[in-house]
LOLUMSE-154669 format. One record per atom (N, C-alpha, C): residue in one letter; atom name; x, y, z; residue number from 1; chain. Coordinates in nm, 3 decimals, always signed. Example, Ala and Ser with C-alpha at 12.3 -4.5 7.8 and 13.67 -1.06 7.14 Angstrom:
<sites>
SITE, minu, tiro, x, y, z, vomi, sekol
SITE, a, N, +1.319, -0.569, +0.780, 1, A
SITE, a, CA, +1.230, -0.450, +0.780, 1, A
SITE, a, C, +1.320, -0.330, +0.780, 1, A
SITE, s, N, +1.285, -0.225, +0.708, 2, A
SITE, s, CA, +1.367, -0.106, +0.714, 2, A
SITE, s, C, +1.290, +0.003, +0.787, 2, A
</sites>
This chain:
<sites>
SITE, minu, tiro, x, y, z, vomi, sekol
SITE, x, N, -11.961, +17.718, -2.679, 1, A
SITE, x, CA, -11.985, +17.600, -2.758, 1, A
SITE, x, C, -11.872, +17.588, -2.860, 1, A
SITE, x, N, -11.867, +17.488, -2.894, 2, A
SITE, x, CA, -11.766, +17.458, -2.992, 2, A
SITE, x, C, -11.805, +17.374, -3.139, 2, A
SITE, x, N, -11.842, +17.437, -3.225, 3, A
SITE, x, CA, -11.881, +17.428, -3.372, 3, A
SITE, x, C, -11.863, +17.305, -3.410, 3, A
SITE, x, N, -11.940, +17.213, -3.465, 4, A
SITE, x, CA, -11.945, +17.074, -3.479, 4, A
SITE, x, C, -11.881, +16.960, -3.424, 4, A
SITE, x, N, -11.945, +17.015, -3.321, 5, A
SITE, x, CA, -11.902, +16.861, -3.219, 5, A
SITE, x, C, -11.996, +16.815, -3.132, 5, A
SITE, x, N, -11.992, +16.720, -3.046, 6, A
SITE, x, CA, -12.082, +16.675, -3.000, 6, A
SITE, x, C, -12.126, +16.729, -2.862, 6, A
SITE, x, N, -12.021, +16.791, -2.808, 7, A
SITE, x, CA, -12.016, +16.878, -2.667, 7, A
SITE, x, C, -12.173, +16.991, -2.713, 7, A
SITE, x, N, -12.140, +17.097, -2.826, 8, A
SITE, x, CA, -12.233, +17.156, -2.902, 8, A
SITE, x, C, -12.404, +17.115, -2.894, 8, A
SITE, x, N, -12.389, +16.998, -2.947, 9, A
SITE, x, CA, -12.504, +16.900, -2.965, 9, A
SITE, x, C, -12.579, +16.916, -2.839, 9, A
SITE, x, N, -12.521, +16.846, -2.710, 10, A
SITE, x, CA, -12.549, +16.791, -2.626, 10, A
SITE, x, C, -12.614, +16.973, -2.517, 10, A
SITE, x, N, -12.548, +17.044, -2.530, 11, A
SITE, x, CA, -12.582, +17.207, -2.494, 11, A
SITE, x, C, -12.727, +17.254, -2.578, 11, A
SITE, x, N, -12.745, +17.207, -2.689, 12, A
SITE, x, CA, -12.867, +17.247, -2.763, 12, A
SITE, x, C, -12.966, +17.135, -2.687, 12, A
SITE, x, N, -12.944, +17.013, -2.686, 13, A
SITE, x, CA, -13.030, +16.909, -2.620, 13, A
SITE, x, C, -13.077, +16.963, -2.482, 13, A
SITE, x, N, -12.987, +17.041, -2.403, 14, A
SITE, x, CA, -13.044, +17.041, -2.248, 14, A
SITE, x, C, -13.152, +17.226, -2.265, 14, A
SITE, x, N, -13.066, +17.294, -2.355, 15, A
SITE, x, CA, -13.147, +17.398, -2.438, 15, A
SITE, x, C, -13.312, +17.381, -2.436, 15, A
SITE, x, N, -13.293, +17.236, -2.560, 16, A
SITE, x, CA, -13.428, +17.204, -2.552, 16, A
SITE, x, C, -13.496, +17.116, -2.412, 16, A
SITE, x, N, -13.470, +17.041, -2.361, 17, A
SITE, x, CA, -13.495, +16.976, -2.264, 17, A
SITE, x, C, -13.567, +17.076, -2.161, 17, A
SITE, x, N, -13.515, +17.184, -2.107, 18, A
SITE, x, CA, -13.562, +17.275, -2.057, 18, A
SITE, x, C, -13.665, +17.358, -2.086, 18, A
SITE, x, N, -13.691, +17.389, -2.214, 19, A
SITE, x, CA, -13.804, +17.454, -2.261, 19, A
SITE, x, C, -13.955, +17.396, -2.293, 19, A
SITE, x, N, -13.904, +17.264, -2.310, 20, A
SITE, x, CA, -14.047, +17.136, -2.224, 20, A
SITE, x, C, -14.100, +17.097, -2.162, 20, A
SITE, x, N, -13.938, +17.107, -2.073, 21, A
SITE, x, CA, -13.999, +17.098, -1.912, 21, A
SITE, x, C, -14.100, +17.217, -1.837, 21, A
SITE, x, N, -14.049, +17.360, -1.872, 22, A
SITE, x, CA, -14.110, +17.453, -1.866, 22, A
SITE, x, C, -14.258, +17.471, -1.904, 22, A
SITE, x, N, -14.278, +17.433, -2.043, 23, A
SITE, x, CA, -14.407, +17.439, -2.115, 23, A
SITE, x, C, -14.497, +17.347, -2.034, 23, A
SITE, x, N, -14.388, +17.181, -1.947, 24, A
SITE, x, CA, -14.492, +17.109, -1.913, 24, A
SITE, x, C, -14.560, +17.155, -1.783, 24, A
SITE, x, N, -14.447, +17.243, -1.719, 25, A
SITE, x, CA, -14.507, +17.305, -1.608, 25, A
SITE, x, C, -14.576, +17.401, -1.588, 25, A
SITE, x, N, -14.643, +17.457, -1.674, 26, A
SITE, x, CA, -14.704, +17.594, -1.684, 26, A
SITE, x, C, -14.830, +17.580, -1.577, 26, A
SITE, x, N, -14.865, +17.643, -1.532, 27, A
SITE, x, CA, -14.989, +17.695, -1.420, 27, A
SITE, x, C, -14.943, +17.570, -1.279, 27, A
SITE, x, N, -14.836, +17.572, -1.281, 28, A
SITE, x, CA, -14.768, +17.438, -1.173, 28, A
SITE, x, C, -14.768, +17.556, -1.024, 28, A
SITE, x, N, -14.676, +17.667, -1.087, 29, A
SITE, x, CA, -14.636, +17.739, -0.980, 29, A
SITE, x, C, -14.440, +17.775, -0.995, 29, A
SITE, x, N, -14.421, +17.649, -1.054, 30, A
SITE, x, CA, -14.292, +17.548, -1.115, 30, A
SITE, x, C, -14.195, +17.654, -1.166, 30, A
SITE, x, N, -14.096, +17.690, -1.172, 31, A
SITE, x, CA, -14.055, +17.762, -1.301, 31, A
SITE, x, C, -13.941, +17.665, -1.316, 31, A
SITE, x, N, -13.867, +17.690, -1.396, 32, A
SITE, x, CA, -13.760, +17.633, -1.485, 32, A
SITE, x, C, -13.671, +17.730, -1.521, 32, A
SITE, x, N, -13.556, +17.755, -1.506, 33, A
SITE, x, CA, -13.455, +17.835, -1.526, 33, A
SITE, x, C, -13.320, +17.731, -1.575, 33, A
SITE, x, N, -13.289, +17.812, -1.713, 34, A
SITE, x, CA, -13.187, +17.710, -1.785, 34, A
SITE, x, C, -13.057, +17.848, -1.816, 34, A
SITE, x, N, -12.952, +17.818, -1.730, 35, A
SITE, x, CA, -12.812, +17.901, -1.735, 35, A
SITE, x, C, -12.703, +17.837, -1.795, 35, A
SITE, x, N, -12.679, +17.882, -1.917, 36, A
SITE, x, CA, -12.563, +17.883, -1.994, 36, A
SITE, x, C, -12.465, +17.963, -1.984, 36, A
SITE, x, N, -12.396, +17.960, -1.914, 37, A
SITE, x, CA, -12.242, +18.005, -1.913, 37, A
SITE, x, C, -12.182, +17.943, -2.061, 37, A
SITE, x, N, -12.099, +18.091, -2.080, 38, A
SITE, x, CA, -11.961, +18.010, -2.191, 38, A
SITE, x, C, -11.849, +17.995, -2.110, 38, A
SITE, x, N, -11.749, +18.010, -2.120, 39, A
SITE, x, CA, -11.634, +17.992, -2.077, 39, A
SITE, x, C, -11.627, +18.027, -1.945, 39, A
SITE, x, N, -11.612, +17.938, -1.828, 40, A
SITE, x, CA, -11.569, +17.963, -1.705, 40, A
SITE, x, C, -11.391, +18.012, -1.623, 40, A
SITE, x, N, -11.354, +18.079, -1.599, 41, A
SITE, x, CA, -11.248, +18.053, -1.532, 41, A
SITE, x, C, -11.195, +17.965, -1.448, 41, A
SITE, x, N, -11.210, +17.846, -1.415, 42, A
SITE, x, CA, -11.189, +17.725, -1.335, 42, A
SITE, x, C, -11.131, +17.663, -1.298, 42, A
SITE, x, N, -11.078, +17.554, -1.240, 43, A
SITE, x, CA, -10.908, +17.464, -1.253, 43, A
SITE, x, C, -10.966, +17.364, -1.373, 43, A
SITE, x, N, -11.122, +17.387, -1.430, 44, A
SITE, x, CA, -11.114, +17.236, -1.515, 44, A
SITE, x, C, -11.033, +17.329, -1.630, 44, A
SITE, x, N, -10.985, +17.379, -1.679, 45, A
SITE, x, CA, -10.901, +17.415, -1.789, 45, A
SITE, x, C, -10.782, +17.429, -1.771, 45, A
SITE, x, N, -10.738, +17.337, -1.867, 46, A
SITE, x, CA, -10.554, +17.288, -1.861, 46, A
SITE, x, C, -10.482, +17.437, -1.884, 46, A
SITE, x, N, -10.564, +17.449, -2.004, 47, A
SITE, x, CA, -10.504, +17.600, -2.036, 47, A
SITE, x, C, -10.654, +17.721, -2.064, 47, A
SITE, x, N, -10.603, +17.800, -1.991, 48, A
SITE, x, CA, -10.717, +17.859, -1.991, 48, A
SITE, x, C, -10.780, +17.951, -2.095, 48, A
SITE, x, N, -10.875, +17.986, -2.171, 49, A
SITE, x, CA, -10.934, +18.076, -2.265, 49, A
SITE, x, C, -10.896, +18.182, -2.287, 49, A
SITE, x, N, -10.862, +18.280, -2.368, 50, A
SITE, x, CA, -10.837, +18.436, -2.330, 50, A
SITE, x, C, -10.989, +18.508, -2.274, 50, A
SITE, x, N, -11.066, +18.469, -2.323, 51, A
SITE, x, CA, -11.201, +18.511, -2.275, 51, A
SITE, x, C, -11.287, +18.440, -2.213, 51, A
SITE, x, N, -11.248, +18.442, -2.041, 52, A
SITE, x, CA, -11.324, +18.376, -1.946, 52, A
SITE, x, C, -11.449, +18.427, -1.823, 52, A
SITE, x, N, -11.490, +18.379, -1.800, 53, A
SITE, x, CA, -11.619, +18.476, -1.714, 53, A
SITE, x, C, -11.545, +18.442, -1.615, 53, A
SITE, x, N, -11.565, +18.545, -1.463, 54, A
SITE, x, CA, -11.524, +18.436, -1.342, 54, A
SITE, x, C, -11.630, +18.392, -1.249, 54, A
SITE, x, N, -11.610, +18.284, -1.193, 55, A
SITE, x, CA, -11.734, +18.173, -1.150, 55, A
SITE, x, C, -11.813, +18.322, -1.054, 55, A
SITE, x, N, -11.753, +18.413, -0.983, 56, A
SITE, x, CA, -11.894, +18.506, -0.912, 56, A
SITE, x, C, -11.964, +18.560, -0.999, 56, A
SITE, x, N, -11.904, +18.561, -1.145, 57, A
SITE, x, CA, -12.063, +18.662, -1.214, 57, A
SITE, x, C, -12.162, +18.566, -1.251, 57, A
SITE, x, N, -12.064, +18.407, -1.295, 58, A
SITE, x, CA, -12.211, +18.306, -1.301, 58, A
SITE, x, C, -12.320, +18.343, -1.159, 58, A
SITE, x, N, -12.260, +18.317, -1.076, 59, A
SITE, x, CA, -12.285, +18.267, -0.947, 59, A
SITE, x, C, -12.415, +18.446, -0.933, 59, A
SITE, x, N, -12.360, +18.525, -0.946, 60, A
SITE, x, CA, -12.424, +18.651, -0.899, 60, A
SITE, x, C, -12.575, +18.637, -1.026, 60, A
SITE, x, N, -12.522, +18.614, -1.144, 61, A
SITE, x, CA, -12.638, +18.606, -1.206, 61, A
SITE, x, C, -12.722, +18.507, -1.216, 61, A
SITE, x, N, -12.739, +18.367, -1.123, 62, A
SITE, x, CA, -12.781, +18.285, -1.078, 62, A
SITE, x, C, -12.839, +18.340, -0.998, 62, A
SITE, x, N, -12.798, +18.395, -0.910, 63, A
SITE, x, CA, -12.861, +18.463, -0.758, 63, A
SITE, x, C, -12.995, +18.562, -0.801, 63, A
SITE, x, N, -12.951, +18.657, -0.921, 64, A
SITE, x, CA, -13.059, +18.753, -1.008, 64, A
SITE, x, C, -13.137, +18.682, -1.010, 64, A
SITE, x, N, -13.106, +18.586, -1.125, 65, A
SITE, x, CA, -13.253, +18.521, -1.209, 65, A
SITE, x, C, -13.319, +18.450, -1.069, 65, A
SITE, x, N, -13.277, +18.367, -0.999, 66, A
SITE, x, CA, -13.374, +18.336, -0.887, 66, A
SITE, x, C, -13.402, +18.424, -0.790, 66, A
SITE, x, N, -13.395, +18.506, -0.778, 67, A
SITE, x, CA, -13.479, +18.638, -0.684, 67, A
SITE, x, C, -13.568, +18.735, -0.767, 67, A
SITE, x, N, -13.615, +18.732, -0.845, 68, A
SITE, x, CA, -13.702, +18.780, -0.951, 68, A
SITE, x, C, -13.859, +18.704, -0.843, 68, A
SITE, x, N, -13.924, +18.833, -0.862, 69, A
SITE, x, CA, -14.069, +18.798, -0.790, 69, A
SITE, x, C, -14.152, +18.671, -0.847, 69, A
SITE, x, N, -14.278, +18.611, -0.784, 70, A
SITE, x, CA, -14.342, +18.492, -0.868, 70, A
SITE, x, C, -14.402, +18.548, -0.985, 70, A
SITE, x, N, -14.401, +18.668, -0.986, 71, A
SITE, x, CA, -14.517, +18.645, -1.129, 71, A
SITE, x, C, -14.386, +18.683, -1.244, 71, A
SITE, x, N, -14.253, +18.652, -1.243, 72, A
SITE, x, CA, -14.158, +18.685, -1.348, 72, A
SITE, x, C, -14.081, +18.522, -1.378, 72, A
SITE, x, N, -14.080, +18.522, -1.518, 73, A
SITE, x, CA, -14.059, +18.389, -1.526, 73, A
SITE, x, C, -13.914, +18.432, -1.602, 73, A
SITE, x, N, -13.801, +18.366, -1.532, 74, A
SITE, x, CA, -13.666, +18.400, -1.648, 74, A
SITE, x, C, -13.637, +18.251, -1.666, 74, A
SITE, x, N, -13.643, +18.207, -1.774, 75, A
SITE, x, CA, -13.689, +18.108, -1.832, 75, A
SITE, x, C, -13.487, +18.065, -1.920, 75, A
SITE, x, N, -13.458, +18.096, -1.930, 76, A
SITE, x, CA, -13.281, +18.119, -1.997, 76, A
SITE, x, C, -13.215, +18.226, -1.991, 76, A
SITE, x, N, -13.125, +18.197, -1.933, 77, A
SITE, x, CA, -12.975, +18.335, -1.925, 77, A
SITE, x, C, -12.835, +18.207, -2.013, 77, A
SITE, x, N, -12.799, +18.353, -2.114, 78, A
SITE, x, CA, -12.692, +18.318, -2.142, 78, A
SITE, x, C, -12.566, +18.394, -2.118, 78, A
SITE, x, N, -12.513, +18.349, -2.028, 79, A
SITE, x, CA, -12.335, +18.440, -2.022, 79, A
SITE, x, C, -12.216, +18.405, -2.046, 79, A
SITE, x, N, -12.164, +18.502, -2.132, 80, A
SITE, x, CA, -12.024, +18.509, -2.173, 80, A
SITE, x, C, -11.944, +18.610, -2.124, 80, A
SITE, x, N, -11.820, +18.606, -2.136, 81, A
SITE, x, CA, -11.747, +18.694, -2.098, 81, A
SITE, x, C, -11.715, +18.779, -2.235, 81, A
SITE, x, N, -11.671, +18.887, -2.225, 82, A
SITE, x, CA, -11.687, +19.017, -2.339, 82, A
SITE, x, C, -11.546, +18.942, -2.397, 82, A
SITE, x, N, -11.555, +18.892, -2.552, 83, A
SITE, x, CA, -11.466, +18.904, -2.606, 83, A
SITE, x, C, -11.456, +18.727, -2.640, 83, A
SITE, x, N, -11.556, +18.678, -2.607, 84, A
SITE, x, CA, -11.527, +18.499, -2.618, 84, A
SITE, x, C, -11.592, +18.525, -2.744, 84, A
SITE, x, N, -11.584, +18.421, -2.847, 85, A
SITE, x, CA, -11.602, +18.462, -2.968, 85, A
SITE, x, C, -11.694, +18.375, -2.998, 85, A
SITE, x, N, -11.745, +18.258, -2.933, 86, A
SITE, x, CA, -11.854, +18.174, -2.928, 86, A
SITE, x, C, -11.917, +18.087, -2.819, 86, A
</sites>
């Protein structure tokens, strides 16, 4: 995230958005899983971060949180790469 701006904003909005949706689904069966990555390694960056994740550990810890049995609810993962500073 990036400290007062609207990119920021809009990451706390889907934050919350998700944790409603969740609450609205409870005894559904439903789960809701909300993954925040920080910094990706990607071509969308002109110039790239010193501290970037690379897209297989999103991707692998995507794969985690949805293979978790039904009665485990992982409800938010947040990942950064060691050394991103926000």
């Amino acid at each position: 995230m990036y400290p007062g701006n609207l990119y920021t904003a809009t990451k706390w909005a889907v934050t919350g958005y998700a944790e409603s949706l969740r609450q609205q689904l409870v005894g559904t069966g439903v789960r809701v899983l909300h993954i925040a990555p920080g910094h990706v390694d990607t071509p969308l960056w002109k110039d790239a971060p010193d501290a970037a994740i690379a897209p297989e550990s999103v991707a692998g810890t995507m794969l985690w949180a949805l293979a978790q049995p039904p009665g485990v609810d992982v409800s938010e993962v947040m990942i950064r790469a060691t050394g991103q500073e926000f």
